[in-house]
DRENDREN-42338 format. One record per residue (C-alpha): residue number from 1; x, y, z; chain. Coordinates in steps of 0.1 Angstrom, whole numbers, plus 5000, padded with zeros to 4 digits. Layout:
REM DRENDREN-42338
{num:NUM, x:X, y:Y, z:Z, cadena:A}
...
END
This chain:
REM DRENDREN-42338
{num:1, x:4753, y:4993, z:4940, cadena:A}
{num:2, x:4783, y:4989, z:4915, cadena:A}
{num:3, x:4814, y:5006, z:4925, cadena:A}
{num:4, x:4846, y:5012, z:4901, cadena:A}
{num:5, x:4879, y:5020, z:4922, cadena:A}
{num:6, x:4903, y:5038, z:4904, cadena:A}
{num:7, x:4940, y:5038, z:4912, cadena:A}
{num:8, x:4952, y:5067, z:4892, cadena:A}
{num:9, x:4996, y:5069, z:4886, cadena:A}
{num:10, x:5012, y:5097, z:4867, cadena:A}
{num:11, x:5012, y:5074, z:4831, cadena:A}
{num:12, x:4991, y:5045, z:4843, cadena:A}
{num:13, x:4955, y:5041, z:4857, cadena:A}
{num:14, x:4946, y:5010, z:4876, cadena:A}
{num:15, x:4905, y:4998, z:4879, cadena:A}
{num:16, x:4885, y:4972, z:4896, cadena:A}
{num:17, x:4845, y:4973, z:4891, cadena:A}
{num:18, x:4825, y:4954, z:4921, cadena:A}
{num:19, x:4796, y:4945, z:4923, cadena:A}
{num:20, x:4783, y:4956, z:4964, cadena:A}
{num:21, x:4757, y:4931, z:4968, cadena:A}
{num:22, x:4781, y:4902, z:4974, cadena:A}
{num:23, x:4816, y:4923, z:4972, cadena:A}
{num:24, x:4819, y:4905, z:4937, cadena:A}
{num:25, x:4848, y:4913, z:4910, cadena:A}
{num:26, x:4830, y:4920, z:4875, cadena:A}
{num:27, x:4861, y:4930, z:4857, cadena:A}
{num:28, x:4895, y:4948, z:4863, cadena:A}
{num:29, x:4924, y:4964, z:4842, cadena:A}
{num:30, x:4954, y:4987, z:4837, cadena:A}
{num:31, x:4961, y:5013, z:4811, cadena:A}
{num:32, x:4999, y:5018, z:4812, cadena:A}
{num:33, x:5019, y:5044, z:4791, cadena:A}
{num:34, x:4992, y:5068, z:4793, cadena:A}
{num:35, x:5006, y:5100, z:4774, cadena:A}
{num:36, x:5022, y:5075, z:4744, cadena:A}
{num:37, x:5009, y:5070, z:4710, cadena:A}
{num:38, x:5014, y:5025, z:4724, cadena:A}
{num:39, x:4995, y:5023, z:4758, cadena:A}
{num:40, x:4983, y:4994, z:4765, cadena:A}
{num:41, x:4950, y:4986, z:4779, cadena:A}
{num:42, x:4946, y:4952, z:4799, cadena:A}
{num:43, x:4914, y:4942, z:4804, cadena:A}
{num:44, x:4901, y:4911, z:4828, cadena:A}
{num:45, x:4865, y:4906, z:4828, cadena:A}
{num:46, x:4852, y:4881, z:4853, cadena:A}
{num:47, x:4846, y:4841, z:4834, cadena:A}
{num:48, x:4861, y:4857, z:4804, cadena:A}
{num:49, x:4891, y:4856, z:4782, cadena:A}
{num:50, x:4916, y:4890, z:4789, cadena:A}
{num:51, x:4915, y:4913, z:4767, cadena:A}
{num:52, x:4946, y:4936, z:4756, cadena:A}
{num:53, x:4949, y:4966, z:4732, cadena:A}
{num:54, x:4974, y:4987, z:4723, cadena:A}
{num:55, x:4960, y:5025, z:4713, cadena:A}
{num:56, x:4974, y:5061, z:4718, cadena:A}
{num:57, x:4964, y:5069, z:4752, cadena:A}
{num:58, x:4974, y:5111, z:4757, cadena:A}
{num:59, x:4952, y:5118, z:4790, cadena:A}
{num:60, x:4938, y:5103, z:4822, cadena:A}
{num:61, x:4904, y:5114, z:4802, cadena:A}
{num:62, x:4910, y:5093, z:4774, cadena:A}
{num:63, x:4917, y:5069, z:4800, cadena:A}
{num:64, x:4889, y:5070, z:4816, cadena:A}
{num:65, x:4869, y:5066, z:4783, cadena:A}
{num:66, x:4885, y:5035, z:4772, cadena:A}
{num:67, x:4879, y:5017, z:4806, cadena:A}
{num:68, x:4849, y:5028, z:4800, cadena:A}
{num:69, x:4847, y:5016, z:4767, cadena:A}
{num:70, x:4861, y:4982, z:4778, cadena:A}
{num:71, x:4833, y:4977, z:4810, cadena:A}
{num:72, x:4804, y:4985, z:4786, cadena:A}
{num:73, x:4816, y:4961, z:4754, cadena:A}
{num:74, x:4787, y:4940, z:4742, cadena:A}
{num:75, x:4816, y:4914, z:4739, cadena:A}
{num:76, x:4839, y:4911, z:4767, cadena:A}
{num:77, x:4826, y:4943, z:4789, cadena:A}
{num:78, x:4809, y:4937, z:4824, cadena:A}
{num:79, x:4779, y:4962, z:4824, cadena:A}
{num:80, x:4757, y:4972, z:4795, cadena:A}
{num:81, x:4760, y:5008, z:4800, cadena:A}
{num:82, x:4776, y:5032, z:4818, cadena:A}
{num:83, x:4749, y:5044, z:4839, cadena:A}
{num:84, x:4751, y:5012, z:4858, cadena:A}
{num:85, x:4782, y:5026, z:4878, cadena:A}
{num:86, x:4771, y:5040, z:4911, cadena:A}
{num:87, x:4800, y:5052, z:4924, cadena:A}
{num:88, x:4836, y:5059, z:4919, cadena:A}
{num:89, x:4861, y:5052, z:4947, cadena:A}
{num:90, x:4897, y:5070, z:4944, cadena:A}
{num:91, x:4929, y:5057, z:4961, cadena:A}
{num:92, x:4951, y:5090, z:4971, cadena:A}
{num:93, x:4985, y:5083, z:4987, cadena:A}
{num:94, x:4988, y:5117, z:5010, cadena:A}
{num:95, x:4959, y:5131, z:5031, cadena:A}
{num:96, x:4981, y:5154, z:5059, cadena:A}
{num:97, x:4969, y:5162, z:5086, cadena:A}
{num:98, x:4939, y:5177, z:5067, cadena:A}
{num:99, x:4922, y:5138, z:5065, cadena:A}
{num:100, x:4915, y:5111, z:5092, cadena:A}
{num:101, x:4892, y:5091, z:5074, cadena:A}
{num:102, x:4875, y:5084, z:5042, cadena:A}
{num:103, x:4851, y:5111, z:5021, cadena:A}
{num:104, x:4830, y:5123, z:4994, cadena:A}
{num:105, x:4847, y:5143, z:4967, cadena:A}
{num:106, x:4837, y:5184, z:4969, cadena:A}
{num:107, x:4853, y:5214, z:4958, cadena:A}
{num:108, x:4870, y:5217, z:4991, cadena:A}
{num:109, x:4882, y:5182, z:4995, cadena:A}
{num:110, x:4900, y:5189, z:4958, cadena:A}
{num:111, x:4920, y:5221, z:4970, cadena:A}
{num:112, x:4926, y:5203, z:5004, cadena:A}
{num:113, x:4945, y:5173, z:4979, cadena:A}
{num:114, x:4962, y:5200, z:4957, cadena:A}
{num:115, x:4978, y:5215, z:4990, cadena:A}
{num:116, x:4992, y:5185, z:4995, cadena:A}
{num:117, x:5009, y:5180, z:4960, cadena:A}
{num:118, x:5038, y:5195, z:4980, cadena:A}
{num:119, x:5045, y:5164, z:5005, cadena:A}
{num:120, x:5033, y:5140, z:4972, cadena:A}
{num:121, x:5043, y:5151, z:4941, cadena:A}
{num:122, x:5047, y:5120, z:4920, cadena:A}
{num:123, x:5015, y:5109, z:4936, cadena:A}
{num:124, x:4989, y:5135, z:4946, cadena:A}
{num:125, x:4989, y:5151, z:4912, cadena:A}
{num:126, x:4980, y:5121, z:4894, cadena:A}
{num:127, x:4955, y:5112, z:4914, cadena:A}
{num:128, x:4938, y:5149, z:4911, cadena:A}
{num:129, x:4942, y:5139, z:4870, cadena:A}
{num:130, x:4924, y:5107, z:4878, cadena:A}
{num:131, x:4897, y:5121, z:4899, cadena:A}
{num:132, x:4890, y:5153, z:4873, cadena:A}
{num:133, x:4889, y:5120, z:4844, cadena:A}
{num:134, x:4860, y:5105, z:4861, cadena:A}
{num:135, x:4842, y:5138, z:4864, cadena:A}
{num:136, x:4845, y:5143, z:4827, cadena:A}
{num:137, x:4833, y:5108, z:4819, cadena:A}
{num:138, x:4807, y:5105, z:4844, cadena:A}
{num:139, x:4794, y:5136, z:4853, cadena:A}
{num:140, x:4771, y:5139, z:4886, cadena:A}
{num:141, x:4784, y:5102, z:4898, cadena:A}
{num:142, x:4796, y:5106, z:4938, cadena:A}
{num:143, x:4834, y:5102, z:4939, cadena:A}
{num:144, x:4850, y:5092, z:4973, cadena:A}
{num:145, x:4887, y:5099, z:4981, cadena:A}
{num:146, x:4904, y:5068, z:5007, cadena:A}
{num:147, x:4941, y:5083, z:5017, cadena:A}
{num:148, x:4971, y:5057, z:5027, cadena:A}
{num:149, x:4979, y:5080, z:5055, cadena:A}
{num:150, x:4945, y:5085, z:5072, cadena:A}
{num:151, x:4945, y:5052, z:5092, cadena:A}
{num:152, x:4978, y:5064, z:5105, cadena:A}
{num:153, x:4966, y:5098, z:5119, cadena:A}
{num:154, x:4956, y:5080, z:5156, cadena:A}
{num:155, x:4993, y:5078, z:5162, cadena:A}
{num:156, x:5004, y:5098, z:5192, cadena:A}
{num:157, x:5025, y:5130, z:5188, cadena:A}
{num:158, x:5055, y:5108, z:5207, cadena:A}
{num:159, x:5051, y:5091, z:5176, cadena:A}
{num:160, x:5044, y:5113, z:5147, cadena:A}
{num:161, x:5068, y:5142, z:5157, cadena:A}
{num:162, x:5102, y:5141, z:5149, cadena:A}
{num:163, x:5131, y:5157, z:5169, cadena:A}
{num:164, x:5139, y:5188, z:5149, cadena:A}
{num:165, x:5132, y:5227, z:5157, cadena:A}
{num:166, x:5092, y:5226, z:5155, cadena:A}
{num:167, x:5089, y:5253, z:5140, cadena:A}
{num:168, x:5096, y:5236, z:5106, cadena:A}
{num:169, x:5060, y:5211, z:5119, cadena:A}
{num:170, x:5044, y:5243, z:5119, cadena:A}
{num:171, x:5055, y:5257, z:5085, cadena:A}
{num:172, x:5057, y:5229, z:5065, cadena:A}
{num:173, x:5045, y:5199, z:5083, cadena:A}
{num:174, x:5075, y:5183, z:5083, cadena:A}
{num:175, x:5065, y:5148, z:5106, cadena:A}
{num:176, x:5052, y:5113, z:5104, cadena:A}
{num:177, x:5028, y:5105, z:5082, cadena:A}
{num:178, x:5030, y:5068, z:5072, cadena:A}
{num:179, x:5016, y:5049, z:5044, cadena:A}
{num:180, x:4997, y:5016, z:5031, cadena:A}
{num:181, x:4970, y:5027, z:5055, cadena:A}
{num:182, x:4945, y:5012, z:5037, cadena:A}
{num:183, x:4964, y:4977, z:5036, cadena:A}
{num:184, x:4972, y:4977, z:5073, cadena:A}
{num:185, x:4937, y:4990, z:5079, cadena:A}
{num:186, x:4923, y:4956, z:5062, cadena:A}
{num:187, x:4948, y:4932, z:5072, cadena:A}
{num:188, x:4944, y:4940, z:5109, cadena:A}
{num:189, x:4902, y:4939, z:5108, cadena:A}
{num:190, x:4910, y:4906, z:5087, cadena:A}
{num:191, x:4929, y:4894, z:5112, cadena:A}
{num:192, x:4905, y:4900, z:5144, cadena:A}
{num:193, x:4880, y:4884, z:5124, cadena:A}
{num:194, x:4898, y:4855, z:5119, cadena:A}
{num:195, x:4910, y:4852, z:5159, cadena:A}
{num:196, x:4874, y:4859, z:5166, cadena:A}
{num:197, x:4886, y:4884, z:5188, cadena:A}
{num:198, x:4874, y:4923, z:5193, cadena:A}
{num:199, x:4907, y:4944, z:5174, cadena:A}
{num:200, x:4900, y:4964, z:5199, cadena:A}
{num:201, x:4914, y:4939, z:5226, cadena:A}
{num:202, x:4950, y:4936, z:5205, cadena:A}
{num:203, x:4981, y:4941, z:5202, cadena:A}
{num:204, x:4990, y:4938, z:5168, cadena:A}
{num:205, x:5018, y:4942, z:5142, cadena:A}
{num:206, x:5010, y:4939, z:5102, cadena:A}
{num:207, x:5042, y:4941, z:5082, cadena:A}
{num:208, x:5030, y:4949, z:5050, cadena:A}
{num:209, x:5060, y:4937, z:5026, cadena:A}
{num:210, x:5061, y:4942, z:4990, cadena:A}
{num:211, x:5087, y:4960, z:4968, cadena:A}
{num:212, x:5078, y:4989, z:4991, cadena:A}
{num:213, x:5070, y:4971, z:5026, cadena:A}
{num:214, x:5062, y:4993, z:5059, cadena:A}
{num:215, x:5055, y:4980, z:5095, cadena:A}
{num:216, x:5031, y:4992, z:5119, cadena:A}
{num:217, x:5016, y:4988, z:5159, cadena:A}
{num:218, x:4985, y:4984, z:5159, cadena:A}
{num:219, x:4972, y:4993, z:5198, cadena:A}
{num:220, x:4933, y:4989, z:5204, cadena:A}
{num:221, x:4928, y:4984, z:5168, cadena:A}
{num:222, x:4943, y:5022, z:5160, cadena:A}
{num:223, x:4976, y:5029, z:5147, cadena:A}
{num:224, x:5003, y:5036, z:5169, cadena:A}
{num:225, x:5031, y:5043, z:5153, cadena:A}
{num:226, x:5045, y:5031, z:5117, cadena:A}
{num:227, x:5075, y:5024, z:5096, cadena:A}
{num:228, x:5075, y:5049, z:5068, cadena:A}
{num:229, x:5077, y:5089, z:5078, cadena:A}
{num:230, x:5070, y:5120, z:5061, cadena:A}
{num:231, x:5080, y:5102, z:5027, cadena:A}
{num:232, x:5079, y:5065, z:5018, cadena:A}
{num:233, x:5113, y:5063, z:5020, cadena:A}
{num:234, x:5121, y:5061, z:5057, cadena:A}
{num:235, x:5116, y:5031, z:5073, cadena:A}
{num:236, x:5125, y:4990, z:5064, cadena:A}
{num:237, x:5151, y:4983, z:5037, cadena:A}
{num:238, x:5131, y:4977, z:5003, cadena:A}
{num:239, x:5132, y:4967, z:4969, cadena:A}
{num:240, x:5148, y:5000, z:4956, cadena:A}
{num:241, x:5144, y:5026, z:4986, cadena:A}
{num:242, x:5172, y:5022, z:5014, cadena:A}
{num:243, x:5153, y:5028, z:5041, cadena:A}
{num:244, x:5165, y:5041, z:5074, cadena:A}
{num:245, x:5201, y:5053, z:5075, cadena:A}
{num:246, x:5222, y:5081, z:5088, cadena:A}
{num:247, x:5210, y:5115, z:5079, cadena:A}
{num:248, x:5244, y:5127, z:5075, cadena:A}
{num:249, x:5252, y:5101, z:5047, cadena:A}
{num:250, x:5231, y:5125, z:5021, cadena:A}
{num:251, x:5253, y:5157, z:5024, cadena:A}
{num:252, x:5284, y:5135, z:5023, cadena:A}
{num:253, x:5281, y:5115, z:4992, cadena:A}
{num:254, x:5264, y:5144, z:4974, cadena:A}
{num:255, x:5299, y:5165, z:4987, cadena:A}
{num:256, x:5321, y:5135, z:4973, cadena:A}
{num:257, x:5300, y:5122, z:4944, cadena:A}
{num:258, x:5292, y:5157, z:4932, cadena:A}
{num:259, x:5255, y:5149, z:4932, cadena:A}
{num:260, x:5227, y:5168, z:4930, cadena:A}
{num:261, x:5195, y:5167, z:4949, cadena:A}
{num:262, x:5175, y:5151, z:4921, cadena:A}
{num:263, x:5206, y:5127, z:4921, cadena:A}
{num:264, x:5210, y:5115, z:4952, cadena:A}
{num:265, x:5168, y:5113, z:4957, cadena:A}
{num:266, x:5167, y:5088, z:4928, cadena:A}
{num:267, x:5196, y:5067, z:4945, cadena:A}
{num:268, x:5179, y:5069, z:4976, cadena:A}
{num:269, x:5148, y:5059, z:4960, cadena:A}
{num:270, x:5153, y:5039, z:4928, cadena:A}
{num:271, x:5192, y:5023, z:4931, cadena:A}
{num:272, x:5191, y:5017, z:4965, cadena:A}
{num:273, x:5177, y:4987, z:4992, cadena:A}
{num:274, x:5176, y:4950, z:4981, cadena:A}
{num:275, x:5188, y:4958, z:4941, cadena:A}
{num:276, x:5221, y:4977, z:4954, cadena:A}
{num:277, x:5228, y:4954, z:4978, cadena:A}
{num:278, x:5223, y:4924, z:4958, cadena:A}
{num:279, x:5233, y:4936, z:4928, cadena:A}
{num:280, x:5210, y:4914, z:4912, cadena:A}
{num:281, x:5172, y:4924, z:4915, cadena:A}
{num:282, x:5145, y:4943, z:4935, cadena:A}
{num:283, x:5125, y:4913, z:4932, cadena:A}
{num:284, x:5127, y:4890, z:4962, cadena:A}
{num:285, x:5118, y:4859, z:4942, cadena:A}
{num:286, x:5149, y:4862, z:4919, cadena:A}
{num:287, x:5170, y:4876, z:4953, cadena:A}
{num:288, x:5159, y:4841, z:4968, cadena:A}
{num:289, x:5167, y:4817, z:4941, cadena:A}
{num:290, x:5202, y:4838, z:4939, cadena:A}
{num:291, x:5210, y:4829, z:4971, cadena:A}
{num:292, x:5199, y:4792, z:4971, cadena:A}
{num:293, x:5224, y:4788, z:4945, cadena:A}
{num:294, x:5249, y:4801, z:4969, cadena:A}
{num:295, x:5258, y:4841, z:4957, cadena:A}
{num:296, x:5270, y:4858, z:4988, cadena:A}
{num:297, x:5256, y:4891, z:4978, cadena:A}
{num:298, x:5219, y:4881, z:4975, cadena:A}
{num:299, x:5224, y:4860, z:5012, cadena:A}
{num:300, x:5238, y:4898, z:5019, cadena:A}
{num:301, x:5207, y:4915, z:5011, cadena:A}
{num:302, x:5185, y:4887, z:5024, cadena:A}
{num:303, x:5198, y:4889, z:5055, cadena:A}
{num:304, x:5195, y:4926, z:5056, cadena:A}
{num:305, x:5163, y:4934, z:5048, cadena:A}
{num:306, x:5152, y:4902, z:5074, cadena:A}
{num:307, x:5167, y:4921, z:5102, cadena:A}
{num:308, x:5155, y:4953, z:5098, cadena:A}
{num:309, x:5121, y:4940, z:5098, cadena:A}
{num:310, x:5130, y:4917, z:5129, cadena:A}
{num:311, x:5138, y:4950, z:5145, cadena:A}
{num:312, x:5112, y:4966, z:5140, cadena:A}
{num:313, x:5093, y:4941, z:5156, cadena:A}
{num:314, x:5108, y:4940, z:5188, cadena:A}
{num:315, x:5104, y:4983, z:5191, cadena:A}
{num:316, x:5070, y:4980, z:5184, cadena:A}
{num:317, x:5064, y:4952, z:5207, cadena:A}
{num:318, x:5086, y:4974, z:5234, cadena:A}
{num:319, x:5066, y:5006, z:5226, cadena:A}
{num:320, x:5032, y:4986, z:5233, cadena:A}
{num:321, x:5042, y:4967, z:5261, cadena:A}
{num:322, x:5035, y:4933, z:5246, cadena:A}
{num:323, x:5027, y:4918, z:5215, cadena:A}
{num:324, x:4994, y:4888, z:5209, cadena:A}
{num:325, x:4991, y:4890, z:5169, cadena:A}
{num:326, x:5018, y:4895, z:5140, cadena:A}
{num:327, x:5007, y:4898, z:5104, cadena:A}
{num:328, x:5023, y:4892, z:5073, cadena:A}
{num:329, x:5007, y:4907, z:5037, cadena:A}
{num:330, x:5015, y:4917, z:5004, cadena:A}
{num:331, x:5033, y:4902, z:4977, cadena:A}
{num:332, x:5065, y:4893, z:4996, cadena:A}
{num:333, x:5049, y:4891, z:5033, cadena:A}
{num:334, x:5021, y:4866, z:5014, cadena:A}
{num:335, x:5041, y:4844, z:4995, cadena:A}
{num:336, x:5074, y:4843, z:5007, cadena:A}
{num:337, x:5079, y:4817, z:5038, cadena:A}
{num:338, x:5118, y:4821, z:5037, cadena:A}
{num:339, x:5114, y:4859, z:5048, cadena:A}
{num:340, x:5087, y:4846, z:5074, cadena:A}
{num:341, x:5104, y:4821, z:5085, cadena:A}
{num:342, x:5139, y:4839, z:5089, cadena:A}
{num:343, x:5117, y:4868, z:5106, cadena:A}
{num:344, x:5102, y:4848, z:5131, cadena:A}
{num:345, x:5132, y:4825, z:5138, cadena:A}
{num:346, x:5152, y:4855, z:5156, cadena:A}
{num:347, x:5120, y:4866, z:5175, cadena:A}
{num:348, x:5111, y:4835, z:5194, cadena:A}
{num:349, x:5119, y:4857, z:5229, cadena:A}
{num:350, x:5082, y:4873, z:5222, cadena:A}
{num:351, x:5065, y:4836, z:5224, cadena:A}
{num:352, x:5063, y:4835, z:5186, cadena:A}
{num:353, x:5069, y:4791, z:5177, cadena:A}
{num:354, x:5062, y:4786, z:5143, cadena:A}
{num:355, x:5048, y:4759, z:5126, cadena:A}
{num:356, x:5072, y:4749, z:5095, cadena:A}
{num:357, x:5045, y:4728, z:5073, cadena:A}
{num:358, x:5022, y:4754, z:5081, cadena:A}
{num:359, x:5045, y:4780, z:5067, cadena:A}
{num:360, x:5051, y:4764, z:5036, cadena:A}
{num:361, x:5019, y:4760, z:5021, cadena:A}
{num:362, x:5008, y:4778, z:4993, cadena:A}
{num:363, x:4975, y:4794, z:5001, cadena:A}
{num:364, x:4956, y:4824, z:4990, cadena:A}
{num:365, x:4936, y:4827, z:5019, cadena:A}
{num:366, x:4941, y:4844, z:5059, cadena:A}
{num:367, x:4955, y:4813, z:5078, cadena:A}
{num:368, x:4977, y:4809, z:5109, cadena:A}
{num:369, x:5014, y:4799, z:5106, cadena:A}
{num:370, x:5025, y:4792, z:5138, cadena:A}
{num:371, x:5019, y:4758, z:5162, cadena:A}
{num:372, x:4986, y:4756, z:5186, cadena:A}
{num:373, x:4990, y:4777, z:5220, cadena:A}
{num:374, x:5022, y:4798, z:5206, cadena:A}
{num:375, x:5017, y:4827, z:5228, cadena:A}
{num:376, x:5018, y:4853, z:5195, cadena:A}
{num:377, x:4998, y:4840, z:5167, cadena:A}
{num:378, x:5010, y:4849, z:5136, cadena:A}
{num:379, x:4990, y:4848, z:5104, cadena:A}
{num:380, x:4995, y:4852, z:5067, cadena:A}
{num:381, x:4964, y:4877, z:5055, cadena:A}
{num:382, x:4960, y:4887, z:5020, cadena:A}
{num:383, x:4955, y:4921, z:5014, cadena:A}
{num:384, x:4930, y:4938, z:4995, cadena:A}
{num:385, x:4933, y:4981, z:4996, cadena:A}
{num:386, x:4907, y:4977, z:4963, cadena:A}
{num:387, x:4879, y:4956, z:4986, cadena:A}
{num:388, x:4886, y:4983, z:5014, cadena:A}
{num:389, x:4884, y:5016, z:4989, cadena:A}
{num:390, x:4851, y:5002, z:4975, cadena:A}
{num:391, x:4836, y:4992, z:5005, cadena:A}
{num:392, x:4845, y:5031, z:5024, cadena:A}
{num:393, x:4830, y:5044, z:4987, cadena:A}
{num:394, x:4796, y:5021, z:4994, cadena:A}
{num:395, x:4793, y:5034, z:5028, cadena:A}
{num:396, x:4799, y:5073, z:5021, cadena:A}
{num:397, x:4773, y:5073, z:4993, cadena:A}
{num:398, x:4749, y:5053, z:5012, cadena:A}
{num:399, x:4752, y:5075, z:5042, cadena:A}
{num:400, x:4749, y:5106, z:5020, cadena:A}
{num:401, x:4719, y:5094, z:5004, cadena:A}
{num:402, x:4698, y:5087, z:5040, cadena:A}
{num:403, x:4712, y:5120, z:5054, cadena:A}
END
């Protein structure tokens, strides 16, 4: 069976086409500036050269039909037509309440998404224009829908809720919902396989850090609580989002900075974290080499956004009683062994002793980091949310066509 994920934005569309036999890559791409008369498709077929054009691009349909047009190319494409395509697997950022797991695309499932355009609007809409794409181009192919909240909806209501009147839970939903579900959902499976230990039998931690980055505890291989909230904006201190801070702070710079609500959500969300504190960069690479070279405001930021991971560490360890595996993934938590090795420096108290050389190599594959018999292992795991999408999208249509 040949799955093609699609990772639909509001003016880009990300795609990966696998092969489910072996799990293999045949080709992947972008289409960015979708809506422009100069988007640009990227195109990387497996063994072969990439290919990039530059088109008008007015619609997720047209889209659609030039990834299509790119998989199917006699020349660089990776399947001769495209009735070879199986299966269409969909990444949507907000399920509610309404999804705990994975499923097939229906009529119901599509106004249970547009409900939640509410609690997602940059997101959830694009994805609808994404899924409603695919439809046109490949009518009567199964679609599956995998949420980056649904792995979060195990989490106890001591955990999702938060302390406001509850009446604004019951009219609007307002709680917990947390996100990069499907990444902490990988990583931790990764993990117990690489332990060769049931996940069941841990007591785990992934910090999934990237220009967005979230932690959460992982008890009995179900989430038990998480980093992010309602929005992606609570939580960790990140590449442009402030994270956590004092409610009160919003009504009192809007008051003296004359800001609106639009305003002071884009400062929150865009102008805020590692780029306003360092004043240089969201990107932790160029944050990094700042502070090497000795600027006090990038060693600032550094040292921020270190802490406020190293404390949400030692909650989640407090709220489960005990901590045996901590996981680092994504683009930062993957590549950057100054962050892990600042982290795991000021949490030695939890039995964490890491091993420097190990640390400091460059590898692209799951491997431990800290020294035989530290009481915590702690392990670097790639992630891979378009591996896990395709594989849920395999399994729903392969169920659906046995039931």
């Amino acid at each position: 069976m040949k799955v093609l994920v699609i990772n639909a934005g509001s003016s880009s569309l990300k795609y990966q086409l696998y092969d489910m036999t072996d799990e293999s890559v045949l080709a992947s791409g972008r289409v960015e500036r979708i809506g422009m008369d100069s988007s640009i498709v990227t195109h990387e077929p497996a063994g072969k050269p990439e290919v990039r054009q530059v088109s008008e691009i007015l619609d997720h349909v047209t889209a659609v039909k030039r990834v299509m047009e790119m998989l199917t190319n006699p020349e660089f494409g990776a399947i001769a037509h495209m009735s070879e395509i199986d299966a269409v697997g969909h990444r949507v950022v907000h399920g509610g309440e309404a999804f705990s797991s994975s499923v097939l695309v229906t009529l119901e499932v599509k106004l249970e998404i547009r409900k939640l355009f509410d609690l997602a609007p940059l997101h959830n809409p694009a994805h609808m224009m994404g899924i409603s794409a695919v439809e046109a181009n490949l009518p009567g192919v199964p679609q599956a829908v995998v949420f980056d909240t649904a792995f979060h909806q195990t989490m106890p209501n001591t955990s999702y809720l938060y302390p406001i009147p509850t009446v604004l839970y019951r009219r609007h939903q307002v709680r917990r919902y947390g996100f990069h579900g499907t990444s902490h959902s990988y990583v931790s499976a990764q993990a117990a396989a690489y332990l060769r230990k049931p996940l069941e039998s841990l007591k785990m931690i992934t910090c999934h850090i990237g220009n967005g980055a979230s932690c959460t505890a992982i008890l009995n291989g179900k989430s038990y609580d998480t980093s992010m909230g309602m929005t992606p904006l609570e939580g960790l201190m990140m590449g442009t989002r402030s994270g956590d801070l004092d409610p009160a702070i919003v009504p009192f710079v809007m008051n003296k900075e004359e800001l609106t609500l639009n305003e002071v959500n884009s400062m929150l969300n865009k102008h805020s974290g590692m780029l306003a504190v360092s004043g240089i960069s969201s990107d932790m690479r160029e944050v990094t080499e700042a502070m090497e070279e000795g600027d006090k405001n990038a060693k600032l930021a550094f040292d921020m956004y270190c802490y406020r991971v190293k404390k949400y560490i030692g909650s989640y360890a407090a709220a489960m009683n005990g901590l045996d595996v901590l996981v680092f993934t994504a683009g930062v938590g993957e590549n950057s062994a100054a962050l892990r090795k600042a982290v795991c420096e000021g949490i030695t108290f939890l039995g964490i002793e890491l091993d420097d050389k190990r640390n400091a190599e460059r590898r692209k594959d799951t491997r431990e980091i800290t020294v035989a018999g530290s009481k915590v292992k702690v392990l670097v795991v790639p992630t891979n949310e378009e591996l896990l999408i395709a594989r849920d999208t395999f399994r729903l249509v392969k169920q659906s066509r046995t039931s």
